[in-house]
One Martini backbone bead per residue (centre of mass of N, CA, C, O) as a GRO file, in nm:
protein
  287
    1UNK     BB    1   0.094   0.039   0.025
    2UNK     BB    2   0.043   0.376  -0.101
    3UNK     BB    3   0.083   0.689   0.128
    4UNK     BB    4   0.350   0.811   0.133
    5UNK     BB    5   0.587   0.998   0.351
    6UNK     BB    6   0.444   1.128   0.546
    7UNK     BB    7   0.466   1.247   0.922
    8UNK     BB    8   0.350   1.229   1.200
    9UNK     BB    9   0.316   1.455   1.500
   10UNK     BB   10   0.098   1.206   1.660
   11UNK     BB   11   0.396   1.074   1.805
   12UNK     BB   12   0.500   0.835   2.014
   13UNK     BB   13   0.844   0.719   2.148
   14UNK     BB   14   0.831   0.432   2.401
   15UNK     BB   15   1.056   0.173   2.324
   16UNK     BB   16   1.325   0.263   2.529
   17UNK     BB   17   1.097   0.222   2.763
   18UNK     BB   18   1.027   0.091   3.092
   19UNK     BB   19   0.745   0.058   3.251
   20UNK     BB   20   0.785  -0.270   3.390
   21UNK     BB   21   0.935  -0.509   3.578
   22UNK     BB   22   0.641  -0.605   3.643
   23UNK     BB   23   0.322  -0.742   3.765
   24UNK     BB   24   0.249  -0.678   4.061
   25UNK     BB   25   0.329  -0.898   4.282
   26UNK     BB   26   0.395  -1.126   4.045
   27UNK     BB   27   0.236  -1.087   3.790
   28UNK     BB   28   0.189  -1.216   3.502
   29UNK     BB   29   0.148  -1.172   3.161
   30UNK     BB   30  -0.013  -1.439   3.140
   31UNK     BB   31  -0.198  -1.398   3.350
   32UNK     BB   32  -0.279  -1.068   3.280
   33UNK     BB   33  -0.440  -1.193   2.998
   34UNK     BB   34  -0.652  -1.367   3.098
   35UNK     BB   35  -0.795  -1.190   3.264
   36UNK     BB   36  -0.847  -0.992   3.034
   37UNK     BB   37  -1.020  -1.204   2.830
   38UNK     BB   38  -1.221  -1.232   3.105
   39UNK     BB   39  -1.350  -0.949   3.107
   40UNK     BB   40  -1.402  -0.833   2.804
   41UNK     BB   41  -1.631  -1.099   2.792
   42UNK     BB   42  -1.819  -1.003   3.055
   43UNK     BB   43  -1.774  -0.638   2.985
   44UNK     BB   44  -1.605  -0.506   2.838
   45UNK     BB   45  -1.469  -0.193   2.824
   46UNK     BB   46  -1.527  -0.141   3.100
   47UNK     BB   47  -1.385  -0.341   3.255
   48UNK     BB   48  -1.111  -0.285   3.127
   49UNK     BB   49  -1.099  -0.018   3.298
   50UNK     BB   50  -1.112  -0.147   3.545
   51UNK     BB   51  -0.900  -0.318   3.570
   52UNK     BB   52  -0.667  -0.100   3.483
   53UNK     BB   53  -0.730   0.078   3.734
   54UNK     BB   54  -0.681  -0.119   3.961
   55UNK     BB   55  -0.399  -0.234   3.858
   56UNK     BB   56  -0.286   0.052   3.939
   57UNK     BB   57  -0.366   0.109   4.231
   58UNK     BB   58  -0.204  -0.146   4.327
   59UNK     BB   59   0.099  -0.114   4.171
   60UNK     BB   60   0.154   0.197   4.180
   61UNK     BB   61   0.075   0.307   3.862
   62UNK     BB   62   0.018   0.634   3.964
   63UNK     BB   63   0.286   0.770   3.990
   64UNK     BB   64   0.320   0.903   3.692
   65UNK     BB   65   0.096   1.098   3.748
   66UNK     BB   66   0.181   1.202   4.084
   67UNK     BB   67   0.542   1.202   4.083
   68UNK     BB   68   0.588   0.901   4.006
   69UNK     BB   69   0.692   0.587   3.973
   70UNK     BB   70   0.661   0.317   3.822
   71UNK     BB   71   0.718   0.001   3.819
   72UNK     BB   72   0.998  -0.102   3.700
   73UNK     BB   73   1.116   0.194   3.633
   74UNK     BB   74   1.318   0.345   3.402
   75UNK     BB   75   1.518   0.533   3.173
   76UNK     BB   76   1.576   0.647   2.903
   77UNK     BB   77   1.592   0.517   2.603
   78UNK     BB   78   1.658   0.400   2.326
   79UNK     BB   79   1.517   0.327   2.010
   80UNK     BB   80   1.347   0.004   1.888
   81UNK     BB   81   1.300   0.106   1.640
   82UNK     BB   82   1.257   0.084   1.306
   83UNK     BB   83   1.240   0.266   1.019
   84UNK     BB   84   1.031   0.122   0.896
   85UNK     BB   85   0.832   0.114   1.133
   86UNK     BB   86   0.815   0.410   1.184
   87UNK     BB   87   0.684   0.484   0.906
   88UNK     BB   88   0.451   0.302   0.924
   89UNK     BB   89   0.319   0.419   1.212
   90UNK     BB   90   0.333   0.779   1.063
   91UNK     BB   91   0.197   0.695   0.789
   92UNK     BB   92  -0.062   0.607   0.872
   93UNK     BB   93  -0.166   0.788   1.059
   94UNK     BB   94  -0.169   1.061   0.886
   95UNK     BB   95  -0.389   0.911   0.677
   96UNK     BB   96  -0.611   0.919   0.861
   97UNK     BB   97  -0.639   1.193   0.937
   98UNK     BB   98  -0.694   1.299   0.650
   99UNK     BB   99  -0.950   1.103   0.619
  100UNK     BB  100  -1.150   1.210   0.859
  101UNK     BB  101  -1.072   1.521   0.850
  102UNK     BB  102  -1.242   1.523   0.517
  103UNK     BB  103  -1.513   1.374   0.645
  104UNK     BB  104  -1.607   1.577   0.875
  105UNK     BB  105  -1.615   1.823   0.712
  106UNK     BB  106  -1.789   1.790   0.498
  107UNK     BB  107  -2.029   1.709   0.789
  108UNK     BB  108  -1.940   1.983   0.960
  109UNK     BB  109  -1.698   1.887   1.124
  110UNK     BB  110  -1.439   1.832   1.364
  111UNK     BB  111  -1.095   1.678   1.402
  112UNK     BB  112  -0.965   1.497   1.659
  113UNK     BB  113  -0.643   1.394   1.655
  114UNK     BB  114  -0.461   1.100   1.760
  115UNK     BB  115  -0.227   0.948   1.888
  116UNK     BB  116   0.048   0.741   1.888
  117UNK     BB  117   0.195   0.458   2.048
  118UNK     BB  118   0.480   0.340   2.120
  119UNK     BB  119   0.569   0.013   2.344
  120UNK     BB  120   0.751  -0.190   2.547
  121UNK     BB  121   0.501  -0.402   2.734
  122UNK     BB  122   0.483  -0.131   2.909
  123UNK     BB  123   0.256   0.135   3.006
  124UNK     BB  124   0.129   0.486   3.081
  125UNK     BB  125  -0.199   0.532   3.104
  126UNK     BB  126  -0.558   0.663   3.159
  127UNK     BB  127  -0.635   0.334   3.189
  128UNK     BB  128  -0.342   0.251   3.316
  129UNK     BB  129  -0.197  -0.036   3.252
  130UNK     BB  130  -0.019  -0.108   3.024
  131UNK     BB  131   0.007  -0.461   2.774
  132UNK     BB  132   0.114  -0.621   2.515
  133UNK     BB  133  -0.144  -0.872   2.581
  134UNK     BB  134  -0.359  -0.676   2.510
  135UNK     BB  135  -0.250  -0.569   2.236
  136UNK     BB  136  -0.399  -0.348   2.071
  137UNK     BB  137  -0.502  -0.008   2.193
  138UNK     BB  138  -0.785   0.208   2.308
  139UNK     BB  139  -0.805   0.544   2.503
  140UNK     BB  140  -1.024   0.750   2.568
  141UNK     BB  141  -0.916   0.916   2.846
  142UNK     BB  142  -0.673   1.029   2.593
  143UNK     BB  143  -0.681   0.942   2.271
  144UNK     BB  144  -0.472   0.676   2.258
  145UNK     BB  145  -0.280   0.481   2.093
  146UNK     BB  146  -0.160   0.127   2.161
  147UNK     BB  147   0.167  -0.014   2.031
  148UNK     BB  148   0.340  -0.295   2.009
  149UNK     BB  149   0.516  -0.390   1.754
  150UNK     BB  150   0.567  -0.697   1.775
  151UNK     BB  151   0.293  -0.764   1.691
  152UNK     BB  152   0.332  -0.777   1.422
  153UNK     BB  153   0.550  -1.016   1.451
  154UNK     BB  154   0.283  -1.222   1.571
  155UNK     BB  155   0.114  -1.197   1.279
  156UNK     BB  156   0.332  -1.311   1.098
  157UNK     BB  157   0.401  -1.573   1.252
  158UNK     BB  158   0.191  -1.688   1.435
  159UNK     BB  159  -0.111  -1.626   1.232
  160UNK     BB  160  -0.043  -1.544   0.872
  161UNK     BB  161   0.003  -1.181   0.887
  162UNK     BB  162   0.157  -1.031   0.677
  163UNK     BB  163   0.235  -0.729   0.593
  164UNK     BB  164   0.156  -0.396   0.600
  165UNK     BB  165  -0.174  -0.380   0.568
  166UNK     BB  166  -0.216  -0.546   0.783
  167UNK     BB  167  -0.119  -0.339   1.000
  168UNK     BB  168  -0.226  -0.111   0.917
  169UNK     BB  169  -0.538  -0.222   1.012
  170UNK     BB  170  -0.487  -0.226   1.254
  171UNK     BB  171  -0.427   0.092   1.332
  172UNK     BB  172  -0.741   0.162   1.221
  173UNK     BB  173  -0.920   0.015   1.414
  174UNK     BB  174  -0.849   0.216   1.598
  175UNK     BB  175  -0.907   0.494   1.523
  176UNK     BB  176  -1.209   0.363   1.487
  177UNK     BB  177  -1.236   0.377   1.816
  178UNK     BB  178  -1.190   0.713   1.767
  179UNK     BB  179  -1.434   0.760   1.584
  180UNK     BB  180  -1.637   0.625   1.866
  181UNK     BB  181  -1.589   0.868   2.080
  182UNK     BB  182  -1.674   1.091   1.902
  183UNK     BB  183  -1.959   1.006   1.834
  184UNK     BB  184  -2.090   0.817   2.096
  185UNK     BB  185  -2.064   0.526   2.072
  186UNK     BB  186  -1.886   0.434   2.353
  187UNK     BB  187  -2.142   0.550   2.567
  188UNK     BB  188  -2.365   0.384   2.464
  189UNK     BB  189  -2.239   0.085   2.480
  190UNK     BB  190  -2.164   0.171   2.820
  191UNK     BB  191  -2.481   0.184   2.899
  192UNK     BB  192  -2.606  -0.078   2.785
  193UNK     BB  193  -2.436  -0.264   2.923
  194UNK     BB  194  -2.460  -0.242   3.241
  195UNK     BB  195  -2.785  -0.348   3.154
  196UNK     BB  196  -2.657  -0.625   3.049
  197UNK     BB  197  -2.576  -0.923   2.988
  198UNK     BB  198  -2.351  -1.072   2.911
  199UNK     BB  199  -2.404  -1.141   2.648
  200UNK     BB  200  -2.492  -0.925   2.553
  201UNK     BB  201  -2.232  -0.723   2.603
  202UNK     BB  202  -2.108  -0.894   2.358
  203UNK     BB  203  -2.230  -0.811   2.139
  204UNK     BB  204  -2.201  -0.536   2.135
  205UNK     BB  205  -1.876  -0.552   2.126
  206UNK     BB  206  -1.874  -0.676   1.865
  207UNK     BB  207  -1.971  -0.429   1.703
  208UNK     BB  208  -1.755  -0.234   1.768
  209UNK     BB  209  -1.547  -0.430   1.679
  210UNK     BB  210  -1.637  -0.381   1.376
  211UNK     BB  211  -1.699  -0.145   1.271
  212UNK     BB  212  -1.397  -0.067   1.313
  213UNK     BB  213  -1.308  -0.241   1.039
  214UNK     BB  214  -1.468  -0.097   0.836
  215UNK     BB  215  -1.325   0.158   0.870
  216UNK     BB  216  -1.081   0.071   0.777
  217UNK     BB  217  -1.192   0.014   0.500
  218UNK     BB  218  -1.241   0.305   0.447
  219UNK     BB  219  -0.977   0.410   0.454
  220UNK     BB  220  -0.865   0.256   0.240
  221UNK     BB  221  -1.050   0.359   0.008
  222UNK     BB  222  -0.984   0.690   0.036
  223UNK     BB  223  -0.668   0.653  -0.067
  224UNK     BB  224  -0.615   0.507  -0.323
  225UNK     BB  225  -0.367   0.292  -0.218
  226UNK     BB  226  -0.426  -0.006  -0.362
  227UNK     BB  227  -0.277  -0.318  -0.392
  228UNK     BB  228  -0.217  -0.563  -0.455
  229UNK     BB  229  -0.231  -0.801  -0.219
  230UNK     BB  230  -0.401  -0.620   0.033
  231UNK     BB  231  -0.665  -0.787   0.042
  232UNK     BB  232  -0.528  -1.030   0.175
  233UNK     BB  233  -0.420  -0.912   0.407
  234UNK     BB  234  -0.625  -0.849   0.540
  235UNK     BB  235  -0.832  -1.097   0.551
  236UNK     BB  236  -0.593  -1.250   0.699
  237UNK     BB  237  -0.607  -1.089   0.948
  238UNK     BB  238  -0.906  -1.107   1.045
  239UNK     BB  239  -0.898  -1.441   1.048
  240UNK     BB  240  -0.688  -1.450   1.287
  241UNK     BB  241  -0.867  -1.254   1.478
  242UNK     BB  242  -1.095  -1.451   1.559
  243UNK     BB  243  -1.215  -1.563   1.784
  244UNK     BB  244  -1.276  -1.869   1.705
  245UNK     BB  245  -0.958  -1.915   1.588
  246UNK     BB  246  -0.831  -1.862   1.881
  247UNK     BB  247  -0.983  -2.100   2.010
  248UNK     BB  248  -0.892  -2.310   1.860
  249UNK     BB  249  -0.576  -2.246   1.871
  250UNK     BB  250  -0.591  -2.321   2.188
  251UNK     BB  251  -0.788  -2.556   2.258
  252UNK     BB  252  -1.056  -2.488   2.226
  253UNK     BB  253  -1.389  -2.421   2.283
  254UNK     BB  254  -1.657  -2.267   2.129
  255UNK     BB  255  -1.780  -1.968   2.225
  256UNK     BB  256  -2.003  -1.735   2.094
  257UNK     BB  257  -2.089  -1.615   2.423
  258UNK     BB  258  -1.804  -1.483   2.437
  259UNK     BB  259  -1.775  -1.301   2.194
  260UNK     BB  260  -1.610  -0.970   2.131
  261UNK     BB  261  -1.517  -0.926   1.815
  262UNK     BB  262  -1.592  -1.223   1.652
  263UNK     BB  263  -1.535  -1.334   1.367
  264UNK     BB  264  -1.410  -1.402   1.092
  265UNK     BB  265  -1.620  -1.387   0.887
  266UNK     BB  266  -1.674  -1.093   1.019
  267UNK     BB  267  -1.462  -0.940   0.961
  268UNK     BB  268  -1.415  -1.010   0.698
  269UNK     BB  269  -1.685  -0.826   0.603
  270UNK     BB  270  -1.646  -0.571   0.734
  271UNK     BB  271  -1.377  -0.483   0.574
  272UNK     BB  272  -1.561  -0.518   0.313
  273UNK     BB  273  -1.680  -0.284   0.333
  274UNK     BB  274  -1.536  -0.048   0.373
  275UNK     BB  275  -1.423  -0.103   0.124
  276UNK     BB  276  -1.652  -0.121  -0.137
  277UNK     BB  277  -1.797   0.168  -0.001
  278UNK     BB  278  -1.655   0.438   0.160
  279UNK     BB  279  -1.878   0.438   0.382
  280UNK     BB  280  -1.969   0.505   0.712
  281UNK     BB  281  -2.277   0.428   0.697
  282UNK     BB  282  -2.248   0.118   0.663
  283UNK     BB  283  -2.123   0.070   0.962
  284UNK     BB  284  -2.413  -0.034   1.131
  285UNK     BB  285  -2.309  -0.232   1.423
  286UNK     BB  286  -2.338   0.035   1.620
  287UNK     BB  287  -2.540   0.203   1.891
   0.00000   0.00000   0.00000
């Protein structure tokens, strides 16, 4: 995928720094990452937030907001970025902004561009202490999306997801959480959820990433720069990530009322919708 050259200025390198030399307590990135997937499938983005901050206030982790230091943080490194790396990460971003923008524009509203952080293991955010474990996620709290490089090659290696527009594709789906934060479609996905059985606010998290996935193809869309071969890697990456894929993958049975994501079916059904139409009113997930 062809996007131009230009550098997004809405980019933090957080990657020469450890945010913590371990999870508080003694806790595993692997215990806190188990921890994260059943809190995700039964409370869906409030309870990830509540957990995040539970686990910020337990381990001492609003330091860094309060004038003191994260646990296990260290001094700033330099950064552990390649140049394609940072490139890939602040090219995208760029042309998120440019084209969401020109549609925000376009419907008469302006548009609040979000940071992109880059950060290696984990790192502290508005929601919490990040986690490598936790994938790329969006913090409504501060606006910004939160990314550890290396979850690219866990796409490419571990799931069969390589390629550039792979990547752009996840870096876009976070966007499209926050232009669903912009919209206000995430306070009241978060107000249905609350009053809502764990299925029911299961699906409508479902609906959230979906909708994510279509905008990120509306992005795609409206850049007019799809290469040959981008339709195979976005499918790929869609499907390696569908709720159902990575239960089996793990040994797991499917269980469709844990499903947080949606299936790959749906994902990418999803991101060929938003790529297809280049319309944002077709994206009509959630709500």
């Amino acid at each position: 995928m062809r996007i131009g050259d230009r550098n997004s200025s809405n980019f933090e390198d957080r990657t020469g720094q450890r945010g913590m030399g371990g999870l508080g307590g003694g806790m595993s990135a692997g215990i806190f990452a188990l921890l994260f997937r059943f809190v995700a499938s039964k409370f869906g983005i409030v309870g990830v937030i509540v957990l995040a901050l539970g686990y910020c206030a337990l381990s001492g982790g609003l330091g860094g907001m309060m004038g003191g230091s994260p646990q296990g943080a260290t001094s700033e490194g330099e950064s552990t970025l390649t140049a394609e790396e940072l490139a890939l990460l602040r090219g995208t971003l760029e042309s998120t902004d440019d084209v969401w923008g020109k549609m925000f524009q376009a419907a008469g509203a302006s548009y609040k561009e979000p940071t992109l952080v880059a950060y290696s293991s984990g790192t502290q955010t508005a929601c919490g202490m990040g986690q490598a474990a936790m994938g790329p996620f969006y913090c409504p709290n501060d606006q910004n999306i939160y990314i550890d490089p290396d979850f690219f090659h866990e796409l490419s290696r571990r799931f069969g997801a390589p390629g550039d527009f792979a990547a752009r594709y996840v870096i876009a789906h976070e966007v499209g959480h926050h232009i669903q934060n912009l919209e206000g479609t995430l306070d009241n996905v978060q107000r249905q959820q609350q009053r809502a059985s764990r299925s029911q606010g299961n699906a409508l998290q479902v609906g959230v990433e979906l909708q994510a996935d279509c905008y990120a193809g509306v992005w795609a869309a409206q850049t007019g720069a799809m290469e040959e071969g981008d339709l195979e890697e976005g499918m790929r990456a869609a499907e390696a990530i569908g709720d159902d894929t990575l239960q089996r993958n793990a040994g797991q049975r499917v269980q469709p009322e844990s499903f947080t994501h949606g299936t790959s079916a749906q994902r990418m059904e999803a991101l060929k919708r938003g790529l297809s139409t280049g319309n944002p009113a077709n994206c009509n997930y959630a709500g």
